[in-house]
C-alpha positions as CSV (number, residue, x, y, z in Angstrom):
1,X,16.7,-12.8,-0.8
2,X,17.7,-9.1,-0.7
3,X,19.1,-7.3,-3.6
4,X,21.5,-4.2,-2.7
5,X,23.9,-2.0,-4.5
6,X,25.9,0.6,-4.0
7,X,24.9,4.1,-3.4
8,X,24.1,6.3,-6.6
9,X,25.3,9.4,-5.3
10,X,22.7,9.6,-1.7
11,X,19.9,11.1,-3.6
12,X,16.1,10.2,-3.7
13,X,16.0,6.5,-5.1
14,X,18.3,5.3,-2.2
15,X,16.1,7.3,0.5
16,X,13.4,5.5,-1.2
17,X,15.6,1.8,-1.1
18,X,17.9,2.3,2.0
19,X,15.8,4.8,4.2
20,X,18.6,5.5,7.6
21,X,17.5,6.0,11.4
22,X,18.8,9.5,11.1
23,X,16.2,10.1,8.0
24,X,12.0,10.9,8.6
25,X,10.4,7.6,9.6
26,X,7.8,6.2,7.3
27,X,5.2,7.1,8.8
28,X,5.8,11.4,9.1
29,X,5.3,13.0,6.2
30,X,8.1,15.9,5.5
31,X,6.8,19.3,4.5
32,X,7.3,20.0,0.4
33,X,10.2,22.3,1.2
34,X,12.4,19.4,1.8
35,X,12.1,18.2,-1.4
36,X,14.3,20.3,-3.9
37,X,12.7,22.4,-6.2
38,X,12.9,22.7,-10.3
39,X,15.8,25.6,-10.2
40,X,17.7,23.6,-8.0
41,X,17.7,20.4,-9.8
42,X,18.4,22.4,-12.8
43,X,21.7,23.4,-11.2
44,X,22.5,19.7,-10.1
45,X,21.6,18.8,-14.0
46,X,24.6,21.1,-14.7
47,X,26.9,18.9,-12.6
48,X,25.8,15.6,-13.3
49,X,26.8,15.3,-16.9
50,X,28.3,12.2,-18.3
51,X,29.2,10.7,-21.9
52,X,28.1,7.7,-23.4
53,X,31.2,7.7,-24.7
54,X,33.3,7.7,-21.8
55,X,31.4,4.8,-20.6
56,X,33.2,3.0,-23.5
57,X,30.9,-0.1,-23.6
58,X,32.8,-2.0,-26.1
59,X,35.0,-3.2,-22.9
60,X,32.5,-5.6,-21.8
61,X,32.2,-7.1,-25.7
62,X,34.3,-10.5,-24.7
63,X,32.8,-11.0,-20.7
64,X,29.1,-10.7,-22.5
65,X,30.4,-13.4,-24.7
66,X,31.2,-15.7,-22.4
67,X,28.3,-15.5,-20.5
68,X,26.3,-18.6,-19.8
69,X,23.1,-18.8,-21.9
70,X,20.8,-18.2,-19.0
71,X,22.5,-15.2,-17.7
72,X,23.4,-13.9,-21.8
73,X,19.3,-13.5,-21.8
74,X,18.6,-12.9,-18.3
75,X,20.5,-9.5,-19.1
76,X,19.5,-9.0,-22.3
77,X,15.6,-9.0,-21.3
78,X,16.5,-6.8,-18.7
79,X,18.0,-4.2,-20.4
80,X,15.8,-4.3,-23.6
81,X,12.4,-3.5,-21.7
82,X,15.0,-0.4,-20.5
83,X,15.3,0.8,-23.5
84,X,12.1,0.0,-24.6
85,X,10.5,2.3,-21.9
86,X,13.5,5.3,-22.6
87,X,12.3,5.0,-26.2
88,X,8.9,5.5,-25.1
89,X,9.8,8.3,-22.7
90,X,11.8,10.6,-25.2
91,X,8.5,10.1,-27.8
92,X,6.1,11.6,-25.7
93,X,7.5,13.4,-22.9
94,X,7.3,16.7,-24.8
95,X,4.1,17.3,-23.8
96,X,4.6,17.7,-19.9
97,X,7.4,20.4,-21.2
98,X,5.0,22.4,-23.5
99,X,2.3,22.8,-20.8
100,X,4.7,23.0,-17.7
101,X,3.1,25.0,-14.9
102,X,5.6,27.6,-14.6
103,X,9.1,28.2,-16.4
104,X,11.3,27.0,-14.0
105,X,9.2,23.4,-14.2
106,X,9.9,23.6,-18.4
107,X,13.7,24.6,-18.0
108,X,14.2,21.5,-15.6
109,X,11.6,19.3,-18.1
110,X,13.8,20.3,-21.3
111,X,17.1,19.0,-19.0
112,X,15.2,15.7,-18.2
113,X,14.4,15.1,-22.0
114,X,18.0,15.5,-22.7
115,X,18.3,12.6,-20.0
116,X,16.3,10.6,-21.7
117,X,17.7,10.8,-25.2
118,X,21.2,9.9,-23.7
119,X,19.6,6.8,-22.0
120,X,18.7,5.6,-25.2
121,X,21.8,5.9,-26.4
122,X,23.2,4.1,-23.3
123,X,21.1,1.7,-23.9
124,X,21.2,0.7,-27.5
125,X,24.9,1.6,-27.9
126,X,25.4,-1.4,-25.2
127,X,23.0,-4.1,-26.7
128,X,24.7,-3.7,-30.4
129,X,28.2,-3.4,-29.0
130,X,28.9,-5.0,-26.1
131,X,25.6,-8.0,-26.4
132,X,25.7,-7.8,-29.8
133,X,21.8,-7.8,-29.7
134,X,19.8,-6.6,-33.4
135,X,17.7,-3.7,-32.6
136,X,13.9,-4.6,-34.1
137,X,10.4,-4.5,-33.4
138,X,10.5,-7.6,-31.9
139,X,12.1,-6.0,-29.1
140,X,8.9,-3.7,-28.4
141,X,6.4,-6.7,-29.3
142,X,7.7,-8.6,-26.2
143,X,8.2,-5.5,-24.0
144,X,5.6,-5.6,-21.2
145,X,6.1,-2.2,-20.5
146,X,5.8,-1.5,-24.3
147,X,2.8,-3.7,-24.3
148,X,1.2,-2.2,-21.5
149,X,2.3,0.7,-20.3
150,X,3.3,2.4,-23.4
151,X,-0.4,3.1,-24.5
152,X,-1.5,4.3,-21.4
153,X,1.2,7.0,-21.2
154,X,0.5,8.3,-25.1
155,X,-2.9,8.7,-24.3
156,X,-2.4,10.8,-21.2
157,X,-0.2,12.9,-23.2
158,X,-2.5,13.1,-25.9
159,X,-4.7,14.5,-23.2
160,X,-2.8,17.4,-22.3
161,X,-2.2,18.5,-25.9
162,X,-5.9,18.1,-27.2
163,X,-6.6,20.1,-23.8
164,X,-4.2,22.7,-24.3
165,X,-2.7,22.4,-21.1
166,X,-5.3,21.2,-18.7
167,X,-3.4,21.1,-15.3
168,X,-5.2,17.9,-14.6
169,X,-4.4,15.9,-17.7
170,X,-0.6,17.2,-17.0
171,X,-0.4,15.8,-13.6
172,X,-2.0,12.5,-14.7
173,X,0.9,12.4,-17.1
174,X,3.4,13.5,-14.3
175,X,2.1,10.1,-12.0
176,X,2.5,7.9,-15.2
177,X,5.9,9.3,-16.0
178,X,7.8,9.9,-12.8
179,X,6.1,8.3,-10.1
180,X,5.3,5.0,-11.9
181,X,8.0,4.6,-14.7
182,X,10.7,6.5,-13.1
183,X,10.2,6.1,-9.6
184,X,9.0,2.2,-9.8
185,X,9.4,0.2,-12.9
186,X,12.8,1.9,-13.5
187,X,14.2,2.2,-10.5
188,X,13.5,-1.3,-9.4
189,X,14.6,-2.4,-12.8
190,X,18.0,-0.7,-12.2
191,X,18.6,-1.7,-9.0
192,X,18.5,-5.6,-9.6
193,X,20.1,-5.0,-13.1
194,X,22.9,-2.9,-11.6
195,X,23.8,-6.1,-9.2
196,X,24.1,-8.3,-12.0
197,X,26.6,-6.7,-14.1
198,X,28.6,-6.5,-11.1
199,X,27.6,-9.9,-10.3
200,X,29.1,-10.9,-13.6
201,X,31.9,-8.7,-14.4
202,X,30.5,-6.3,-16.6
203,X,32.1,-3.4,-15.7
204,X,30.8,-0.7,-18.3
205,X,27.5,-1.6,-17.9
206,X,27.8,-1.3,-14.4
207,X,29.1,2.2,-15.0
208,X,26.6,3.2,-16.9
209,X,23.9,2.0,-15.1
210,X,25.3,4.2,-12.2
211,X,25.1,7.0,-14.4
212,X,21.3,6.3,-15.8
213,X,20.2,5.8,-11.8
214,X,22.3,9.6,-10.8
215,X,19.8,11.2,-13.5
216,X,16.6,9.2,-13.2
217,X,17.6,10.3,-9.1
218,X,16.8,13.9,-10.1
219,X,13.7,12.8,-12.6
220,X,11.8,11.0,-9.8
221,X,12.6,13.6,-7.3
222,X,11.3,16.4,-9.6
223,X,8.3,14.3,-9.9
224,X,7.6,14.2,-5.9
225,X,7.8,17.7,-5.8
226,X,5.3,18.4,-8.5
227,X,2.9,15.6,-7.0
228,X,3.3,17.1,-3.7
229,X,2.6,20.5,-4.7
230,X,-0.4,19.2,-6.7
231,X,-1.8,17.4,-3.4
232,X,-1.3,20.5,-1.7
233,X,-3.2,23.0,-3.9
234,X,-6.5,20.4,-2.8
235,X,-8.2,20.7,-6.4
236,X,-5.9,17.6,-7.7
237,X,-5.0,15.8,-4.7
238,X,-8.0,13.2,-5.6
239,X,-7.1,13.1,-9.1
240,X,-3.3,12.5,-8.3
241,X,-4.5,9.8,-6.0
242,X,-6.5,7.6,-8.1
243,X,-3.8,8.1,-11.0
244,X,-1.4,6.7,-8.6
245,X,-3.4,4.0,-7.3
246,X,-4.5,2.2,-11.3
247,X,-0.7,3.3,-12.1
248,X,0.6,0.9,-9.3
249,X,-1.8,-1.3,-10.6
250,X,-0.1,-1.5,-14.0
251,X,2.9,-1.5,-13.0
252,X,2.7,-4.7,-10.8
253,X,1.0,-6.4,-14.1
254,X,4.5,-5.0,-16.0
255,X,6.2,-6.7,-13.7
256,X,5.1,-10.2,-13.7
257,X,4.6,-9.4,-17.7
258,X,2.4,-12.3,-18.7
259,X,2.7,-11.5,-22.4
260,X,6.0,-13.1,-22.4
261,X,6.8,-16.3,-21.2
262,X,9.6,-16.4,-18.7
263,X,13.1,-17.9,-18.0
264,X,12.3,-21.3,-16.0
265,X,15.6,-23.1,-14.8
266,X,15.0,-27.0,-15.0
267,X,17.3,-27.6,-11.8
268,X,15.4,-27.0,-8.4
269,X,18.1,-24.6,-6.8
270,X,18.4,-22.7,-10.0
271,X,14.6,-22.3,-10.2
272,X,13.8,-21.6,-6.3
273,X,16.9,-19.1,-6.9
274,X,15.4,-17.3,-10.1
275,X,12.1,-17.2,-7.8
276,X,13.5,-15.1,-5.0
277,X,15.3,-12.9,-7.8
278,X,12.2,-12.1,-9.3
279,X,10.1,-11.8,-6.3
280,X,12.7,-9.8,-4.6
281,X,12.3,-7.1,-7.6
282,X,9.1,-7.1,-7.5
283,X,9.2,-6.4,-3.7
284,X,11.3,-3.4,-4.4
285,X,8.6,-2.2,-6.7
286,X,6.1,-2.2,-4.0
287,X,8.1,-1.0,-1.5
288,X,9.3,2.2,-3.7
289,X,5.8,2.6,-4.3
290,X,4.1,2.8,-0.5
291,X,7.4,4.9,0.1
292,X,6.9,7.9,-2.5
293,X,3.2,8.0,-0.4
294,X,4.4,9.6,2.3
295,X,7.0,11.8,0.0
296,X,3.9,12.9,-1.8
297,X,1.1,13.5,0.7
298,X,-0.5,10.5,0.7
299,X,0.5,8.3,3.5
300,X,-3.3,7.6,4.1
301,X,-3.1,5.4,0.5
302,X,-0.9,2.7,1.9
303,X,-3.1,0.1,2.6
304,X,-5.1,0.5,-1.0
305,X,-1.6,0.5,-2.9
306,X,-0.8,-2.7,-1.1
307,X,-4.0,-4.5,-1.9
308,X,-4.5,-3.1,-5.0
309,X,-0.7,-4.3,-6.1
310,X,-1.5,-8.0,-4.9
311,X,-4.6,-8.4,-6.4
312,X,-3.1,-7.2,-9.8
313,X,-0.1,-9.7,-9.3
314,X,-2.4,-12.2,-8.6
315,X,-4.5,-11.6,-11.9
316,X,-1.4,-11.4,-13.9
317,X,0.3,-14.9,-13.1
318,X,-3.0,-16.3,-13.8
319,X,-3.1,-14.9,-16.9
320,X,0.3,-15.8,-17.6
321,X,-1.0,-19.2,-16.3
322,X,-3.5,-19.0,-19.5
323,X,-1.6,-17.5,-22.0
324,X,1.3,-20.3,-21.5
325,X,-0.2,-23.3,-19.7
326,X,2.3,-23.7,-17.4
327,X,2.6,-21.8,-14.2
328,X,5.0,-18.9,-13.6
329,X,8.6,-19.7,-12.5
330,X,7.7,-18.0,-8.9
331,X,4.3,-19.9,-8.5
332,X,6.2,-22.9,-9.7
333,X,9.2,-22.7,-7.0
334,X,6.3,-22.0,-4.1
């Protein structure tokens, strides 16, 4: 099954999800200059703003309502391990501002934090108003990317503050932050959840959705040019690789999230159908993640991303196969 969406204004995550014939093919690898830099993001920053407000998300109160159970918590889990992860973001991100490289790269950070503190009030605004949905610490407990991924970015940020600055431990971060969160878990995460609330009629979150994708756009694409520039200067291009290869890793492990048990329809068509959804997302994953290679420098890395990603989604289902003694819905439709 393929998942599609509109555009979100033609910038980098649809490059990334809809490359065209007239754009480079996957195999050439564009020279740094094409990618914009900090001062010039800043300025598309400027015009990019939107209001959680305006969204007005109490609009979608009485569709949420009469949502079928399946879908009520399809969406729900979906945009709780959003927040989660935005939470997570605006905690910690500080540290890649503070030791920025040059000032241009901590003006552009500072507009990116900003981001990231509307997100989360995007995003718990619409699970109190419009799903009705008790913000807790349950919500985190059964997060896989607070489970997982959450630790692993807190201590590469720790690792720039206890180092001062060290431009190694900020790139590290930079990998975790924008290549991996932003420009995998996030972006495939919007993507499918964005065809759902149209799907079902919910037209704020739609909206906002839109907007969240338009700034995470400019996140990830500050975040390819930093990479590439770091893969260029030839004293972090090893580093930046092997952060990128045990983030893809993770992040396929997020994805299946054996920590929680999943949504299994009892009916065959609805459980072969939840099987191509969720394999379908997590084939946008990958494919967002070989993608950025060639973005970044690192077209050569293709092959170990792809074997690296399958072997960690294979040891995931069979620890969700432990955990839970049943198999997972996609192993169980196969």
């Amino acid at each position: 099954m393929t998942i599609t969406t509109g555009p979100v204004s033609g910038e980098i995550l649809d490059i990334l999800d809809d490359p065209a014939p007239s754009r480079p093919a996957a195999g050439n690898t564009p020279d740094r200059s094409t990618l914009p830099g900090a001062l010039a993001l800043y300025a598309r920053w400027e015009k990019g703003q939107w209001s959680v407000g305006d969204v007005r998300v109490e609009r979608d109160r009485e569709t949420w309502a009469a949502l079928r159970p399946f879908a009520e918590r399809e969406l729900g889990d979906a945009l709780t391990e959003l927040e989660v992860g935005e939470v997570c973001v605006t905690r910690t991100l500080s540290a890649l501002v503070d030791h920025a490289p040059t000032d241009d790269d901590r003006i552009y950070l500072c507009t990116q934090l900003a981001d990231e503190g509307r997100h989360v009030r995007f995003f718990q605004e619409y699970l109190t108003t419009a799903a009705g949905i008790e913000l807790d610490s349950a919500l985190d407990e059964a997060s896989a990317y607070g489970q997982l991924f959450e630790p692993q970015l807190v201590a590469a940020t720790s690792r720039v503050r206890e180092s001062g600055g060290d431009r190694g431990a900020w790139y590290e971060a930079l990998v975790g932050y924008h290549l991996i969160t932003e420009g995998v878990l996030a972006a495939a995460a919007l993507r499918t959840t964005r065809v759902l609330a149209q799907r079902y009629g919910l037209h704020a979150l739609h909206e906002g959705l839109g907007n969240v994708a338009r700034d995470e756009s400019r996140h990830l694409t500050y975040g390819l040019m930093a990479a590439r520039r770091g893969v260029d200067d030839g004293e972090h291009r090893e580093l930046i690789a092997r952060c990128y290869l045990s983030g893809a890793e993770l992040a396929a492990r997020v994805m299946v999230n054996p920590h929680k048990k999943a949504i299994t329809p009892v009916m065959t068509a609805a459980l072969h159908a939840r099987a191509r959804q969720l394999t379908a997302q997590w084939q946008v994953g990958l494919d967002r993640a070989v993608r950025q290679l060639r973005l970044i420098g690192l077209p050569g890395l293709r092959d170990d991303v792809e074997r690296s990603w399958s072997a960690a989604q294979r040891r995931a289902l069979a620890e969700y196969r432990e955990r839970w003694d049943t198999e997972h819905p996609v192993v169980l439709a196969a």
